[in-house]
N, C-alpha and C positions, 0 to 999 in steps of 0.2 A: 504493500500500500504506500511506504513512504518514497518509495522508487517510483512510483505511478505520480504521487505528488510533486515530486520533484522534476518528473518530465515537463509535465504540464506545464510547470512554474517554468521550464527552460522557455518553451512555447512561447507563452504569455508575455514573455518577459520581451520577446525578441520579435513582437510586432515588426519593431521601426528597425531596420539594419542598419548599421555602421557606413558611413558614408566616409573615404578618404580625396585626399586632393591637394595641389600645389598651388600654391601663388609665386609667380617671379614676378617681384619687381626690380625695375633696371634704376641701372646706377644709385643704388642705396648710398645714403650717405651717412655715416656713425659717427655719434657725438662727440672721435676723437678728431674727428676732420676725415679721415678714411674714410675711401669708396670701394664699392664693388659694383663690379658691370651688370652683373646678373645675384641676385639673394631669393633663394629656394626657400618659400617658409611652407611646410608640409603641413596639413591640419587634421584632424579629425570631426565629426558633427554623426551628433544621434537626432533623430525629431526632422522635423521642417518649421521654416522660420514663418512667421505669420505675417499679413498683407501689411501691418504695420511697422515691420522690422522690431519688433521691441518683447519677444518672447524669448531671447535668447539668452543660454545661459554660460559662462565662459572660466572653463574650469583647468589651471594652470598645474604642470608637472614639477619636479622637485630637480636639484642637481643631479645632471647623469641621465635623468629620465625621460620618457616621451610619452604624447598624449594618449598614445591607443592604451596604457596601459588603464585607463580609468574605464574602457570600454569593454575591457576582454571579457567574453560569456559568463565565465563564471568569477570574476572578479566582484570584491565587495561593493561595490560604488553600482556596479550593475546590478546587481542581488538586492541592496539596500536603498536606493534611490531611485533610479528610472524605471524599474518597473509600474505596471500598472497600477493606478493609486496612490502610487507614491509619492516623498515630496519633490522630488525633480522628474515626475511623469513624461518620458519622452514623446508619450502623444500629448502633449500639451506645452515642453517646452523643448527650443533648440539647444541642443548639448556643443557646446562646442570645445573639441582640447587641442587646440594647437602642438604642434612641435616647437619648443623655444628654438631661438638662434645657435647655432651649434651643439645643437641636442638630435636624436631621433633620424627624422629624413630631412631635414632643414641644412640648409647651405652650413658648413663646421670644416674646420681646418684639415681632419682627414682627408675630405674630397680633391687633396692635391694641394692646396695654396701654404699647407703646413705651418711653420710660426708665422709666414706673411700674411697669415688672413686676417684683416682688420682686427683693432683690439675691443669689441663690444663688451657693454655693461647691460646694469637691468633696465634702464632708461632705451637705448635699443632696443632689448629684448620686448619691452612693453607695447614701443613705437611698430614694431613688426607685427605682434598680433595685436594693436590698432589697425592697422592697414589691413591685416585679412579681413578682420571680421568687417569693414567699413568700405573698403574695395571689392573686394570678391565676394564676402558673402552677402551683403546690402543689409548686416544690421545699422539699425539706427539708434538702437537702445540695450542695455543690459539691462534683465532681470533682475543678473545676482554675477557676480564678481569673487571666485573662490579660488582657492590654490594650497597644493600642503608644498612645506618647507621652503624652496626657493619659489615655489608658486606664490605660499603665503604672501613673500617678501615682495613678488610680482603686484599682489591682490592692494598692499596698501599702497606700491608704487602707481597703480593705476588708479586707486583711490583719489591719489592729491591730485595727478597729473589732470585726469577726466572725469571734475566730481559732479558734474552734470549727467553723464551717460550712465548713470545705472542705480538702480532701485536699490541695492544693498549688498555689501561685503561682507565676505567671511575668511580670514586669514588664519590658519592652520598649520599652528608649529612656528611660529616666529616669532622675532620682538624690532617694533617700529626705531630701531635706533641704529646708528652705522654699527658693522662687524666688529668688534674689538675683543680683548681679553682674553679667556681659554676659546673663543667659538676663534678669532681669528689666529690664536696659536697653533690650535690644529691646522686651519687652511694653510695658514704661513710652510707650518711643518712639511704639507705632504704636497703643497710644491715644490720645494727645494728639494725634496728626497728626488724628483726627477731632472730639474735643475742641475744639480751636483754629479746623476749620473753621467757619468764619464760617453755613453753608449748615445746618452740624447741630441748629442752631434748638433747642440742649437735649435732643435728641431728638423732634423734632414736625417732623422737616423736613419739607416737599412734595416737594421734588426731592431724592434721593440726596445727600449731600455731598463731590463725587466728586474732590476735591482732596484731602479728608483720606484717602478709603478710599483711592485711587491713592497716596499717600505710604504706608499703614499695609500693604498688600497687599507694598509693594516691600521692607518691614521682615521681615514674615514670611517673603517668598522668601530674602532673606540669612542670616535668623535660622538657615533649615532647610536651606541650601545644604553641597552637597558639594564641596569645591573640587577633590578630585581629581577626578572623575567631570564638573564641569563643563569646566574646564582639555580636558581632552580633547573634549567635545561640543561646544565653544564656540569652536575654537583663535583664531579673528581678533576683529577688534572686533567684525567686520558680523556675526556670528556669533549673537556677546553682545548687542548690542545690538538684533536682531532677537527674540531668546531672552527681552531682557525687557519689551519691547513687544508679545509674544503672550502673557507668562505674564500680565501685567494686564490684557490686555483682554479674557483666557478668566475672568479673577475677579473683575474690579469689576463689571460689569453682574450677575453671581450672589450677591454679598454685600451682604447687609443690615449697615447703618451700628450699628444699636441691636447686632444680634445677634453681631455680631464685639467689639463693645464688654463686652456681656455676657461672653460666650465666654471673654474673655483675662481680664476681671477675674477671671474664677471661681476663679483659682488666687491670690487674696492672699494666703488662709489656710494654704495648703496646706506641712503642715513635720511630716511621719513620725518626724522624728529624736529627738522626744522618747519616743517610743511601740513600737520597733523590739521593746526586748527581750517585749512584748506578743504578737509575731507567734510562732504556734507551728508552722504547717502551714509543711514544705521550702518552700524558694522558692527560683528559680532567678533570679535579673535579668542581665536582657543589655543589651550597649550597645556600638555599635560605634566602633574608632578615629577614623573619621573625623565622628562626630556632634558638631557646634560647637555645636549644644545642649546636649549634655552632652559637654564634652570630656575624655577621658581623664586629660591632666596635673593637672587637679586632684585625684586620686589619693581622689573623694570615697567613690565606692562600693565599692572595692576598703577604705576604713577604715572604713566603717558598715556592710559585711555581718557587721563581726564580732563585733557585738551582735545579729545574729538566729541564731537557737537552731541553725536546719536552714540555714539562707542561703549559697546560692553564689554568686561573681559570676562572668561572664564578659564578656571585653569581644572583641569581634570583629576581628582585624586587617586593615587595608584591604587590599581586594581589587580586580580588576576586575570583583566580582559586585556588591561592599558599592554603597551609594546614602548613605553617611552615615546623618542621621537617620530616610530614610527606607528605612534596612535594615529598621526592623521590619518591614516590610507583606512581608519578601520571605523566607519562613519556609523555604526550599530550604539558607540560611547559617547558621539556629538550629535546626533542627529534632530535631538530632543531641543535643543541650541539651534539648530539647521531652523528647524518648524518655527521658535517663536520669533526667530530673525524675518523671516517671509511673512508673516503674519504681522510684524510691528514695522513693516515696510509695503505691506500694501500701498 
């Protein structure tokens, strides 16, 4: 029976199909002065957008990631939101998850241009999927404005940037202040580990430089690491020690040296704090206790939501549902936050 239910639900759930697609726009120009002849921004969309352009919903990926991953069949975001009745019903709203600039199928320094390819930030990255969704797809309006980790960090940068275009934000896993302290020790950290490899040849290597990526890859797992939730899956060494000798051999071989390089730098610039009282559309930002990304005690986001207009914060208490940083992707612990954000932003 519960296999007969589950079908169904695949069924039902998969009305609306996944729709992918590129936009090249010519001679891109980045806010460092840098051009590109041609910029590939790839995107994904669930739904159909309405005669108004203003039903769409635009939902941003994290460092490293790409949009389809919010869409996949049996992924939580699909399971927990766009099915039918749901609060991001895809028969009712346009889904939209872009590929950021140098993430996914979007124009990134692998494709050949290697360290030469322009230095973009998140300001870029936002201006790019402004232009999909406003060029190619003909929205004209945002519903809702969401993104976990670098999405998050996307979601308040396009809060200040276009606080007219959208009924409501929700930023997941972040804090509205430039990168500093342990979050930019670690970035610092696990660039230079590829930096300093001897192998990275400035970016023109032939072979991978797989000493820096294997030091920068084992930066990033700590940086994002849940200690309670490890603690328990991990309890012996052999455990640990097995755990992180499969987490880098499932990620060195799949990470390009240039593009992880790019990827982390993108966030130099990135500092909301000056800009907050600018954000006019409610915004809900979440973050949970156990995220050592953003950790709680420095009591950042709970003193700078109260410089935005409509701005609530919530911070999640660990559970044994929470994943730390990577509570956002698990929208079953937020979702309750999701519903009264859309409701107090009618």
């Amino acid at each position: 029976m519960r296999i007969l239910f589950l079908l169904l639900f695949a069924v039902s759930a998969f009305a609306v199909t996944p729709v992918e697609g590129d936009y090249i726009i010519k001679d891109f120009r980045f806010k460092s002065g840098e051009t590109i002849p041609e910029l590939r921004l790839h995107y994904h969309t669930l739904g159909t957008l309405n005669a108004d352009g203003n039903n769409a919903v635009l939902i941003m990926h994290g460092t490293g990631g790409s949009g389809g991953a919010f869409l996949r069949a049996q992924g939580q975001f699909v399971r927990e939101l766009f099915g039918p009745g749901q609060l991001l019903d895809a028969e009712k709203y346009f889904i939209v998850s872009p590929d950021a600039i140098g993430h996914g199928r979007s124009s990134k320094p692998s494709d050949g241009l290697h360290a030469k390819f322009p230095k973009y930030d998140y300001d870029d990255m936002v201006l790019g999927q402004y232009r999909v969704l406003t060029e190619k797809l003909g929205v004209k309006h945002l519903r809702l404005v969401m993104g976990t980790s670098m999405g998050a960090m996307h979601s308040w940068v396009w809060s200040y940037t276009y606080p007219d275009f959208m009924d409501a934000a929700m930023p997941l896993a972040s804090l509205p202040v430039e990168i500093a302290g342990r979050n930019r020790f670690f970035r610092k950290m696990a660039i230079e580990a590829i930096h300093n490899d001897p192998d990275w040849q400035g970016g023109e290597y032939k072979t991978p430089p797989l000493r820096g990526l294997t030091t920068a890859i084992a930066v990033l797992n700590m940086m994002t690491s849940a200690p309670h939730q490890w603690q328990k899956q991990y309890p012996t060494r052999d455990a640990a020690d097995k755990f992180v000798m499969d987490a880098i051999a499932k990620r060195v071989p799949n990470t390009d040296a240039n593009d992880f390089l790019y990827q982390f730098d993108s966030s130099r610039n990135y500092n909301p704090q000056p800009h907050l009282e600018k954000i006019k559309a409610p915004l809900t930002a979440i973050n949970s206790a156990d995220d050592a990304v953003n950790p709680p005690e420095l009591g950042i986001l709970e003193r700078e939501i109260k410089r935005v207009a409509k701005g609530k914060a919530i911070v999640l208490p660990i559970t044994d549902q929470t994943r730390g940083h990577g509570t956002h992707s698990i929208p079953s612990l937020w979702k309750e936050h999701l519903w009264q954000l859309l409701d107090r932003s009618k």
